[in-house]
Structure formats: C-alpha cells, structure tokens
C-alpha positions in Angstrom: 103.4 101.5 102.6 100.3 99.2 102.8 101.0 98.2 99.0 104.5 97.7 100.0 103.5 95.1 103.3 100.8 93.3 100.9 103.3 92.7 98.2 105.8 91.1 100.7 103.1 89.3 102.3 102.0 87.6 98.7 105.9 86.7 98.5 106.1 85.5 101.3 103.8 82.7 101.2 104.9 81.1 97.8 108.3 80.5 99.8 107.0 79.2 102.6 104.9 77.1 100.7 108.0 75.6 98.8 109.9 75.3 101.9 107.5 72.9 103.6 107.1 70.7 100.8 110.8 70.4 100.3 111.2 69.9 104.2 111.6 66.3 105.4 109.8 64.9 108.8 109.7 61.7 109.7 106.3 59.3 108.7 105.2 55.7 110.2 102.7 53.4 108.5 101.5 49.4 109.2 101.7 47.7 106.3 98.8 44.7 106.2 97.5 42.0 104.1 94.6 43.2 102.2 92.4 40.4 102.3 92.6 39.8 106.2 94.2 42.9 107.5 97.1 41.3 109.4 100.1 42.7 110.1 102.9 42.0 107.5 106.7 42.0 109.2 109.7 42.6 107.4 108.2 44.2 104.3 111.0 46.7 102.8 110.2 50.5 101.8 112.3 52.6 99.8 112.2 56.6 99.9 112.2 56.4 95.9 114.2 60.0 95.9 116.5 60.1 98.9 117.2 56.2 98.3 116.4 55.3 102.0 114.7 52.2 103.2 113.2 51.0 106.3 111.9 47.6 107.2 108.7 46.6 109.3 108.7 45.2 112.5 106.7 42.0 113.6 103.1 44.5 114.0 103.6 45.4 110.0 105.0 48.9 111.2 107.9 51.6 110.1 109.0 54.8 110.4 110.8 56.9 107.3 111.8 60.4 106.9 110.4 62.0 103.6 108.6 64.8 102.4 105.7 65.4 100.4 105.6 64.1 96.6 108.7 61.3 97.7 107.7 58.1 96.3 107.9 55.0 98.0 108.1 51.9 97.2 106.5 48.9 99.3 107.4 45.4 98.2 107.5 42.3 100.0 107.9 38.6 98.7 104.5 36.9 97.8 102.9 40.1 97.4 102.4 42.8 94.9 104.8 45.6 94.8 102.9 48.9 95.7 104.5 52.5 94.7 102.6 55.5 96.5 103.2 58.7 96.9 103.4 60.8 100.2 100.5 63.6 100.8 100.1 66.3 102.7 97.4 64.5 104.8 99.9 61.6 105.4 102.7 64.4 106.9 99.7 66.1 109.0 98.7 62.7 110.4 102.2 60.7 110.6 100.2 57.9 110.1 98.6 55.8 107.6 98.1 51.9 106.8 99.4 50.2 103.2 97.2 47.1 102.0 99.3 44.5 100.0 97.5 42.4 97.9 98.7 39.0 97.3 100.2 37.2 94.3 98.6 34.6 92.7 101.0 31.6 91.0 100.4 29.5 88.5 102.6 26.1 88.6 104.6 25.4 86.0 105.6 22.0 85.1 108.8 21.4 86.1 111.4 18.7 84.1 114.3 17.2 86.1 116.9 16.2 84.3 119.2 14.3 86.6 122.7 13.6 85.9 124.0 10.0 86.2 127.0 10.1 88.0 129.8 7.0 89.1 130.7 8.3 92.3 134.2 8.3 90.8 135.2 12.3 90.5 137.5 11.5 87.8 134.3 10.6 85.8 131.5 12.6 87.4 133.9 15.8 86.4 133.7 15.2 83.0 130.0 14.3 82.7 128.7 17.5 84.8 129.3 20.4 82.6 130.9 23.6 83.9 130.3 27.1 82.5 133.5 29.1 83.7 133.7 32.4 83.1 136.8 34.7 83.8 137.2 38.7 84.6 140.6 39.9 83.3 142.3 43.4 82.5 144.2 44.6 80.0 147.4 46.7 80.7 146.2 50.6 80.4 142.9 49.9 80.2 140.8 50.4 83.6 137.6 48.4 82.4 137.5 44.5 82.7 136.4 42.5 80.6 134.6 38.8 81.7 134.4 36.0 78.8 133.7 32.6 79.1 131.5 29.4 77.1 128.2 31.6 77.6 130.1 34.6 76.5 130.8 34.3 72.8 130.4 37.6 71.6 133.1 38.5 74.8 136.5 39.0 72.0 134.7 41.7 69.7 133.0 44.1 72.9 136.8 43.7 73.9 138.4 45.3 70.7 135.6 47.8 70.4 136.4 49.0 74.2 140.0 49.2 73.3 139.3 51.3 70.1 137.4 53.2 71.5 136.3 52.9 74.6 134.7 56.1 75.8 131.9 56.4 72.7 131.0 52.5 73.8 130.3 53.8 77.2 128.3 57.0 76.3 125.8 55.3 74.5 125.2 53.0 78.0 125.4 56.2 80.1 125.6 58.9 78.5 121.7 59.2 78.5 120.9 58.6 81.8 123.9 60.8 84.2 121.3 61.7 87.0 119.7 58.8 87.2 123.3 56.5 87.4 124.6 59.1 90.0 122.2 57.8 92.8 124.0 54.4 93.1 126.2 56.2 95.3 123.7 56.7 97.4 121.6 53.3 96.8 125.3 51.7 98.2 125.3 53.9 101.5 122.1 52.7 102.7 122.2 49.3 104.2 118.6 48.7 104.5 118.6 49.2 100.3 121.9 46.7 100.2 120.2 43.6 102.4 117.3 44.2 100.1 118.9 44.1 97.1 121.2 40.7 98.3 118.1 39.0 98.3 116.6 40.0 95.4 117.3 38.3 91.9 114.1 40.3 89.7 116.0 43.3 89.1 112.8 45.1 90.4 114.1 47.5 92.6 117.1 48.4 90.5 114.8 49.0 88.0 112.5 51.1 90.1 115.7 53.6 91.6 117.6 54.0 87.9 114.2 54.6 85.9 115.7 52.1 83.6 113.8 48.5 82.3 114.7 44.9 83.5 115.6 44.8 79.5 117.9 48.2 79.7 119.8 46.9 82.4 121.1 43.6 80.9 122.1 45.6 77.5 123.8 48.0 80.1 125.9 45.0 81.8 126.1 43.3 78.3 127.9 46.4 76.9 130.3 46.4 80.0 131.4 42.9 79.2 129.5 41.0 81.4 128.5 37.7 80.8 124.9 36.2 80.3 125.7 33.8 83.1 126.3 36.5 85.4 123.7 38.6 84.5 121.2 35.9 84.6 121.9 34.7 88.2 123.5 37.6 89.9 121.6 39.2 93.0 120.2 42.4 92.5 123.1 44.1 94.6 125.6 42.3 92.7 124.3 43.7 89.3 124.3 47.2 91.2 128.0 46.8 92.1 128.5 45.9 88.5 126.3 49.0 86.8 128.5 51.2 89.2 132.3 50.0 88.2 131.1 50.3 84.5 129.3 53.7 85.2 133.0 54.4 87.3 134.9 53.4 84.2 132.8 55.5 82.2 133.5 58.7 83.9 137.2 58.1 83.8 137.2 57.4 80.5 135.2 60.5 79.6 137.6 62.9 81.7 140.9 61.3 79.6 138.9 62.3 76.4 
C-alpha cells in the first residue's frame, strides 16, 4: 500500500507541474528607456502565442495574461524591438521592468524631384503619372486577381490560377497551416489590429506567421497582388490580404 501512495504521489507531481505552466494569470511590467530609465507610454506588447496585445499607459506600464514560456514581443517606434520570454520568477513576482534601447539613424540623402505643373487640370493630369491598379473576379472562380501598370506579370498568375488553382495555393500555404490559422485570432484582437494600421515594416506580421519580410511579399505576389500594393499597404491591410488568399486556399483545397 505505501508503494502504491508513493507511486501516485510521483504521478501526481508531473501533472501538476504541466498544469501550472500551461495555466494563464495575468502579468504587469513598466516598460522604460534604457539610457535614462523613463517611462515609455504607448509601447505595444503582443502575447506571441495567444496573439493578445496590450498597450502602456503614460507611467510605461501594462498588464497581460500569459503563462510561462509565452513570448512577447515589445516594440515601440524609435526603439528597438525586444522579444522575451515569460519565467517563472516573472509569474511569482507579477512584476518586472523592460529596457528599450534606442535606434540610431543614419540620414540619407534625400532627392526631390518636383513636378512642374500649369495649374490647368487638363494639363497637370497628363504630366503627373498615375499607377492604377484594379481587383476583378472571374465568373466561378472565388480568388481575385489585381493587375495594373506595376503589375506585368498579373495575365500569366491569372491563367495559372484558372488551370489550376489549388496546386498554386499549396505551394504558398500548404507549408505553413498552423502558422496561417492564427490570423483568425490576430483579427479578433483590437489592440493587435491598431498596431498593425500603423505599421508599414511588416515586422509584426512577420513575428506572429514565423514567416520573412521576403516570404510574405512572394505569398501576396502569388495571390495576385500587386507590387504597388504590397509596397505601401499597412501591415493590417497585408494581413487582411494573406487571410482572403489563405480563405481561398482552403476552399479550393475542399472542391479538390
């Protein structure tokens, strides 16, 4: 019987072990500048694996849920992006203090090249050039398709996609399911989505998907996007765009 309760006993704490680290309770930390140790207000943090954010108020501080091993990521403009990972000391405590370091620019030379315009719009019209670029669909195919002057290559992704449209898809998705699957969550969170709206260096996207800056314009590139968007979107319009492709995607693959 003594056997019996030991074994049990030795069971027991493995599980109650796991469950603790897999149980979420909610953290605060003050974010500060490393090189004076003021506060730094409206810096953004993202729960890396539940995809939640938070925002610090004016004294550099925020409160998250998360559990130990989540990831966060700390980034706020001017300053270096910090990823760090929550300890069992930091759920104990409930509070700790983030340094950001500061980024240091270099100033690049800068050419204006202004236009010289009449005043009269019938002119001015024809001497400021206009990149338009158009999203259309074609009749039994869900995907659209976006082509334009910056698009040239626009007419032959379209015939592939018509051909065969699922195998162009799986080699975009296809490799990365899990990953792809959290943009449903990444588009419930609205502290994620005001970050992303005013963010253009794909960063964060990057950061959430585990894919490159690099991956991500051959993704939107595939799904008929054109350079012109893909260059100037903001970061949550190239998320809304990833997600209808990766949408698309799964439809197609289910007709299949």
């Amino acid at each position: 019987m003594k056997y019996l309760v030991a074994l049990l006993f030795f069971c027991f704490i493995p599980f109650s072990f796991a469950q603790s680290d897999s149980q979420q309770t909610v953290i605060s930390a003050t974010v500060v500048n490393e090189v004076d140790n003021r506060p730094i207000a409206n810096a953004n943090i993202i729960n890396i694996n539940t995809v939640k954010g938070a925002i610090t108020n004016e004294n550099g501080k925020f409160t998250l849920a998360a559990s130990v091993n989540d990831t966060l990521h700390v980034s706020m403009l001017g300053f270096k992006s910090l990823r760090l990972r929550v300890t069992n000391d930091w759920i104990k405590n409930k509070e700790t203090t983030i340094y950001l370091t500061e980024k240091a620019y270099a100033l690049e030379e800068v050419v204006l090249r202004p236009y010289t315009l009449t005043g009269y719009i019938e002119v001015d019209a024809k001497i400021v050039p206009v990149k338009e670029n158009y999203r259309y669909s074609i009749s039994g195919i869900s995907a659209g398709y976006e082509v334009g002057d910056t698009s040239p290559q626009a007419f032959k992704r379209v015939v592939e996609s018509i051909f065969n449209p699922t195998d162009l898809l799986y080699n975009v998705f296809g490799k990365k399911p899990r990953e792809l699957k959290r943009l449903r969550e990444m588009k419930k969170d609205d502290t994620v989505r005001n970050l992303l709206e005013s963010k253009y260096d794909r960063e964060t996207i990057s950061i959430l998907l585990g894919v490159s800056p690099k991956e991500i314009s051959e993704i939107l590139e595939r799904c008929n996007y054109s350079e012109s968007f893909i260059k100037s979107a903001n970061d949550l319009q190239i998320m809304d765009a990833i997600s209808a492709c990766y949408e698309e995607y799964k439809i197609l693959k289910k007709r299949s």
